[in-house]
C-alpha positions as CSV (number, residue, x, y, z in Angstrom):
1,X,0.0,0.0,0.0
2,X,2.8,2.3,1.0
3,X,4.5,1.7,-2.8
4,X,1.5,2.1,-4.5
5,X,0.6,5.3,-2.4
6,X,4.6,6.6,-3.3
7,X,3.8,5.2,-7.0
8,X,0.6,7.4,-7.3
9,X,2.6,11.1,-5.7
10,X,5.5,10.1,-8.0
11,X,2.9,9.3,-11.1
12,X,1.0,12.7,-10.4
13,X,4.0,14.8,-10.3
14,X,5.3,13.4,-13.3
15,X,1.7,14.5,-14.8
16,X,2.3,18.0,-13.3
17,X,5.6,18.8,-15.0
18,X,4.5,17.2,-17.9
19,X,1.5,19.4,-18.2
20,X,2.7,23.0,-16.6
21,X,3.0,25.8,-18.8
22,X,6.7,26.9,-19.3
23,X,6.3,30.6,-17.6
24,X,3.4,30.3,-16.2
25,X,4.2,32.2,-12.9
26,X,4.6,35.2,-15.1
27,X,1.9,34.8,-17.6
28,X,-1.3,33.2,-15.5
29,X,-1.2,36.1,-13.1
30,X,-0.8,38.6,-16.0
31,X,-3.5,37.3,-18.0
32,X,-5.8,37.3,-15.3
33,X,-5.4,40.6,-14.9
34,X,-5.7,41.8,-18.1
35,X,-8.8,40.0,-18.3
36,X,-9.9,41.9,-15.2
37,X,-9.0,45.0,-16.6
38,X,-10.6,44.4,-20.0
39,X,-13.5,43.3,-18.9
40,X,-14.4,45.1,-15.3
41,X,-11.8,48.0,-15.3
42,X,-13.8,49.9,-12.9
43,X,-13.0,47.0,-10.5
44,X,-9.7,48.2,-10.2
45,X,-10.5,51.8,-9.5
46,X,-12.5,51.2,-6.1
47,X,-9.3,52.4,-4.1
48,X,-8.3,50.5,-0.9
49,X,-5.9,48.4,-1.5
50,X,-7.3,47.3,-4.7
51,X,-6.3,50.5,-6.9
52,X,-2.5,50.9,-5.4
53,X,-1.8,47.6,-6.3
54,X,-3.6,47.2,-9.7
55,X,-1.5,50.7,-10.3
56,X,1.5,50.5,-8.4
57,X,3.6,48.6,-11.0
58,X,6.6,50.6,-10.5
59,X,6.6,50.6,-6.6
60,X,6.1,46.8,-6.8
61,X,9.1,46.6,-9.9
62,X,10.9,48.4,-7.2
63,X,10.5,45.5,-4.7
64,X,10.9,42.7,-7.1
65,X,14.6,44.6,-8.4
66,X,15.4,44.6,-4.3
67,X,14.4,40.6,-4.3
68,X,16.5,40.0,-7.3
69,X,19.5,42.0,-5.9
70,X,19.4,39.3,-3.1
71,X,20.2,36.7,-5.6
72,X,23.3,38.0,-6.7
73,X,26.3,36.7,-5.3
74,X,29.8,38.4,-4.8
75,X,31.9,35.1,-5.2
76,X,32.9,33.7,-7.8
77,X,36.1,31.7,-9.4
78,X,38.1,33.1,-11.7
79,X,37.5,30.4,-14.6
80,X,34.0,31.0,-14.2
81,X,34.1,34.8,-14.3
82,X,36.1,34.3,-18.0
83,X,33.3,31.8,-19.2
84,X,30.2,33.8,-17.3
85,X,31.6,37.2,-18.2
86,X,32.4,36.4,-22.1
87,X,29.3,34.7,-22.9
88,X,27.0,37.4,-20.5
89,X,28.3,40.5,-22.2
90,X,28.5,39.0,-25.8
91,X,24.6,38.3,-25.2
92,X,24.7,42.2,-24.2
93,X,26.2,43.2,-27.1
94,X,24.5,41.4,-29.6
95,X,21.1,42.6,-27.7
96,X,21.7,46.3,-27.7
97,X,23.4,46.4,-31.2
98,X,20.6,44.8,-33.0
99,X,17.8,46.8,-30.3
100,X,20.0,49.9,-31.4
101,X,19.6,48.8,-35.5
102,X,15.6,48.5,-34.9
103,X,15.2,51.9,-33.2
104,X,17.8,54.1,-35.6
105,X,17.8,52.2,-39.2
106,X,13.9,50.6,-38.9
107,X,12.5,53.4,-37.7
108,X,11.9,51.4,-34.4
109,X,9.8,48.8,-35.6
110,X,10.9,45.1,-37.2
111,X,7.8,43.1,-38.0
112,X,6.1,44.8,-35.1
113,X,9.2,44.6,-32.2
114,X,10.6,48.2,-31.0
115,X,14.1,48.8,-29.5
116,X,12.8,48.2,-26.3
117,X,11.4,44.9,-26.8
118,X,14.5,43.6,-28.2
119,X,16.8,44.6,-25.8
120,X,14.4,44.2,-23.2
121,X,14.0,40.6,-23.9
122,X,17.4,40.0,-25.0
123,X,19.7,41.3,-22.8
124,X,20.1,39.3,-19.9
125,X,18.8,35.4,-19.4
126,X,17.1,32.9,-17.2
127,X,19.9,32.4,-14.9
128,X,17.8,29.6,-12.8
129,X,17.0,27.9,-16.4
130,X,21.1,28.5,-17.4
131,X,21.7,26.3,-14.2
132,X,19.4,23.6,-14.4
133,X,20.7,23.1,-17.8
134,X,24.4,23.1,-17.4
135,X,23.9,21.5,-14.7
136,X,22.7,18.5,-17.1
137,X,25.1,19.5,-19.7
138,X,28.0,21.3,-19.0
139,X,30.9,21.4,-16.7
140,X,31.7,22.5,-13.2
141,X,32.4,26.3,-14.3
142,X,29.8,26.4,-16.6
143,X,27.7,26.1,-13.5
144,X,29.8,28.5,-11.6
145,X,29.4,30.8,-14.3
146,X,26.2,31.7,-12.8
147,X,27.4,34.2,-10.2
148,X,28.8,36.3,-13.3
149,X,25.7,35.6,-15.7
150,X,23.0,37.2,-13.1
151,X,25.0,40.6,-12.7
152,X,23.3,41.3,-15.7
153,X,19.7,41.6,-14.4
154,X,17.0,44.2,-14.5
155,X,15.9,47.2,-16.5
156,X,19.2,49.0,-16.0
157,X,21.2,47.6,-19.8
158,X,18.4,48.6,-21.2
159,X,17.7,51.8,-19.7
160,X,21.5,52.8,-20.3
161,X,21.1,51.7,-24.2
162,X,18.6,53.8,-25.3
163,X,19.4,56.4,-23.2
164,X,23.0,56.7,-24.5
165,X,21.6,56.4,-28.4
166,X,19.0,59.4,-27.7
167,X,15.8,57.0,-27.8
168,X,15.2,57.3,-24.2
169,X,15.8,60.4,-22.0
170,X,16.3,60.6,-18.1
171,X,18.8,62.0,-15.7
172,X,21.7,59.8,-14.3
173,X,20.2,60.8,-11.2
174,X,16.7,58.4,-12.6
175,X,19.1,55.9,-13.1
176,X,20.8,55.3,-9.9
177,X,17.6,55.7,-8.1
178,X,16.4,53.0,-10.3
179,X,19.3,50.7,-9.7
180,X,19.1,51.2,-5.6
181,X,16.9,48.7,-5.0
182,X,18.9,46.2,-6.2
183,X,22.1,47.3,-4.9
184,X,20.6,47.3,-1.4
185,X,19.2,43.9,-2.0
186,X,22.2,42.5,-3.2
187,X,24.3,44.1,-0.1
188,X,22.1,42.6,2.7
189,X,21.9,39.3,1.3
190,X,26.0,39.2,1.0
191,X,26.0,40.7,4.4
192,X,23.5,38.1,5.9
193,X,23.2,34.6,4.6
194,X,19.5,34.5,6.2
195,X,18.1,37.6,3.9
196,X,19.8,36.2,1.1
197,X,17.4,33.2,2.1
198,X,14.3,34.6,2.4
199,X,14.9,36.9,-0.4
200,X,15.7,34.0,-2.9
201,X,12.5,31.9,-1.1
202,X,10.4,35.3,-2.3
203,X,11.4,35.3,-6.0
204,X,8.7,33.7,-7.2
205,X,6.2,34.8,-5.6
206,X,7.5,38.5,-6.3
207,X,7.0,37.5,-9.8
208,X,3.6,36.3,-9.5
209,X,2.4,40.0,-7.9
210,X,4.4,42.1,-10.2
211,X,2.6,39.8,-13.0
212,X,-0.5,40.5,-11.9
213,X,0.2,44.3,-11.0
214,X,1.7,44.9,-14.9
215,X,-1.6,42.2,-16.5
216,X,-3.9,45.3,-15.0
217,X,-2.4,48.3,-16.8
218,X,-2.8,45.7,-20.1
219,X,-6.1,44.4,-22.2
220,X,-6.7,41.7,-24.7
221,X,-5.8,43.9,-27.7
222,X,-2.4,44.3,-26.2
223,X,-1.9,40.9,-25.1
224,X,-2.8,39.1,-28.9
225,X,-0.5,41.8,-30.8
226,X,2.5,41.2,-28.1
227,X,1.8,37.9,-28.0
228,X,2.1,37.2,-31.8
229,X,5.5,39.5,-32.3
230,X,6.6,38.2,-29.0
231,X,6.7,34.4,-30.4
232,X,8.9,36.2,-33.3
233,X,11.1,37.6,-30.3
234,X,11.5,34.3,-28.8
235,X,12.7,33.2,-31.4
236,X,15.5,35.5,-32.2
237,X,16.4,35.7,-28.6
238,X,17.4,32.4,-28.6
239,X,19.0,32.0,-32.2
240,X,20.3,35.3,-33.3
241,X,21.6,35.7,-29.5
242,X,22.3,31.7,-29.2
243,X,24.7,31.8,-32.3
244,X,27.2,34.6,-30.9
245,X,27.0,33.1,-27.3
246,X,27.8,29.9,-28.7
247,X,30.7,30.6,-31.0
248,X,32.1,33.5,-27.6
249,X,31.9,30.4,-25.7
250,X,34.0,28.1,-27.8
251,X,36.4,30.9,-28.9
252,X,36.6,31.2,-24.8
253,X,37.7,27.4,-24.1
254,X,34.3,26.3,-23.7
255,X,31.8,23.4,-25.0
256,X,29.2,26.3,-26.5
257,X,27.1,24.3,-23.8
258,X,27.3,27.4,-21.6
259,X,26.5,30.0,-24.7
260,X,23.3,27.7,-25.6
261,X,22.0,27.8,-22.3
262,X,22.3,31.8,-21.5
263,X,20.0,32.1,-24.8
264,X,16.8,32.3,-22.9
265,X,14.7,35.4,-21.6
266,X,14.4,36.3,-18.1
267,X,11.2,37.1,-16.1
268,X,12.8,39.4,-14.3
269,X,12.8,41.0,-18.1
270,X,9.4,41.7,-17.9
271,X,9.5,44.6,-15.8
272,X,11.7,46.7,-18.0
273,X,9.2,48.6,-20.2
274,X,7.4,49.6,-16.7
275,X,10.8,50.3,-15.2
276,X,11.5,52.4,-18.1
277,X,8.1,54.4,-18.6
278,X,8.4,55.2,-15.4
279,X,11.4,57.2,-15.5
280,X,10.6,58.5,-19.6
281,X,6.7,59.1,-20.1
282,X,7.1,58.7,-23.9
283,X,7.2,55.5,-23.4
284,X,4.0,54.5,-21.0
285,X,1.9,54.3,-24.4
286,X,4.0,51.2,-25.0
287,X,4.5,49.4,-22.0
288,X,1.3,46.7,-22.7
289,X,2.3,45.5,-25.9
290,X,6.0,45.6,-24.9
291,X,5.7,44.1,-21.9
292,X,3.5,41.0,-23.5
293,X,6.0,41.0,-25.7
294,X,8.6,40.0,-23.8
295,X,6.1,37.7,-21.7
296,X,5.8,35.9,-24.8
297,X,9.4,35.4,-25.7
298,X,9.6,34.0,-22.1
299,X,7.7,31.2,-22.7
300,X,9.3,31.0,-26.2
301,X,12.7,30.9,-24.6
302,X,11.4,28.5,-21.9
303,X,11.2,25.9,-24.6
304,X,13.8,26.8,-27.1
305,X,16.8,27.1,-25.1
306,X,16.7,23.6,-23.7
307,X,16.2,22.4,-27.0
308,X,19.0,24.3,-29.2
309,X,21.4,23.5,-25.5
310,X,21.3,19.5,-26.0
311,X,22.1,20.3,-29.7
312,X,24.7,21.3,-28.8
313,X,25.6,19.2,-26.4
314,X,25.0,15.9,-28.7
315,X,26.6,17.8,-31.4
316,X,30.0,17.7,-29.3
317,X,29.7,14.5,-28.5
318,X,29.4,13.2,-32.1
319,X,32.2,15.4,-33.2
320,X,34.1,13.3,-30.2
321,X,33.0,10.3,-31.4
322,X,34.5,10.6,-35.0
């Protein structure tokens, strides 16, 4: 009775991960509320706390940066800060020159994605995705290179991007208040190894609220045009970023196992248009399709990277082979 009882948990948590939707602490809560605020808007305009939160997406980004600072850890080996560093700043590169090409040469707008979707989306990865992968696939410092690969996190490449090419204007004042939060975060949590714990035990459900909070300010218009370009961003996230990251990786010493895995797109990344409108009103009429944008290429990613990371990895190993 006890085996079959063990059997039937094991059986229904296989069915579980089978069946959950890649992203789907992101994008349930966000689609719930954007279906609250497409169909009973004035529901989020009773005040309380109803209206601060359904409204407060940038005090709430704020929080979520300070839980992600608390992730971020200052030691690291030097191996892995050669690997984590080359392939992390080629994926930078390659997101902010080809964000940088939309915005100046295409007039902002490729098949429907803006400069701030791309390099939004692009420009820094899944870093608990990057280690469950090279964890299956790579080596011991592609799995250290994770302490490197998460210092790029949050709005802030983004912000810096188009504010440096003159498609985004705030004071450098804007941006260090903007980056505080996470620099606080990651501070405490390397000053006190029981913040760092509850901070990482509250990442997820920081993402869930901030969902949520960012799904009211959107509608169903927004989400179905997002949601169609954002598949195309998923895409080129994790094959026009994949390929550079790749070759970085090899040209570095490494397997390309580590440059396939940072291909993905963060949640965290899904904050950035909010992060930015709040700091440059020009863009707030952008920030729902942008955001579902990126909330598609999360899911996109979430199922791409995996896949283009064990080509790789059997790739390798037929190239051993022969």
């Amino acid at each position: 009775m006890v085996k079959e009882g063990v059997m039937s948990m094991s059986s229904t948590n296989k069915v579980k991960k089978k069946f959950s939707i890649p992203g789907g602490n992101i994008i349930i809560p966000m689609f719930i509320g954007a279906c609250i605020n497409s169909i009973f808007p004035s529901w989020l305009k009773i005040g309380g706390f109803t209206t601060p939160l359904a409204q407060g997406s940038g005090a709430l980004v704020g929080a979520f940066l300070f839980v992600i600072g608390g992730s971020i850890s200052f030691k690291s080996t030097g191996a892995a800060i050669k690997r984590g560093g080359t392939i992390i700043l080629t994926k930078v590169i390659v997101a902010v020159s080809l964000g940088l090409f939309v915005g100046k040469v295409l007039n902002n707008n490729f098949l429907g994605l803006s400069a701030l979707a791309i390099i939004g989306a692009m420009s820094c990865a899944n870093n608990a995705m990057y280690a469950g992968i090279v964890h299956d696939f790579g080596d011991n410092i592609d799995e250290a290179a994770v302490g490197i690969t998460i210092l790029a996190v949050g709005p802030y490449i983004t912000m810096i991007a188009l504010a440096s090419s003159g498609l985004a204007s705030f004071s450098l004042i804007t941006l260090v208040a903007t980056v505080l939060p996470l620099l606080v975060g990651m501070a405490l949590a390397n000053l006190f190894p029981a913040v760092k714990k509850i901070l990482n035990d509250g990442m997820n459900a920081s993402i869930v609220v901030v969902g949520f909070a960012l799904g009211c300010t959107m509608n169903f218009q927004q989400i179905f045009t997002g949601g169609l370009s954002g598949i195309l961003l998923g895409v080129v996230v994790t094959f026009a970023g994949g390929i550079f990251t790749i070759l970085a990786d090899k040209l570095t010493g490494g397997s390309g196992v580590a440059g396939a895995a940072i291909s993905s797109c963060a949640g965290a990344n899904m904050a950035t248009p909010a992060a930015l409108a709040a700091v440059d009103a020009s863009y707030k009429s952008v920030v729902g399709t942008a955001t579902a944008q990126i909330t598609a290429a999360v899911v996109v990613t979430a199922i791409l990277t995996p896949v283009l990371t064990a080509w790789v990895y059997r790739h390798n190993n037929k190239k051993a082979v022969h």
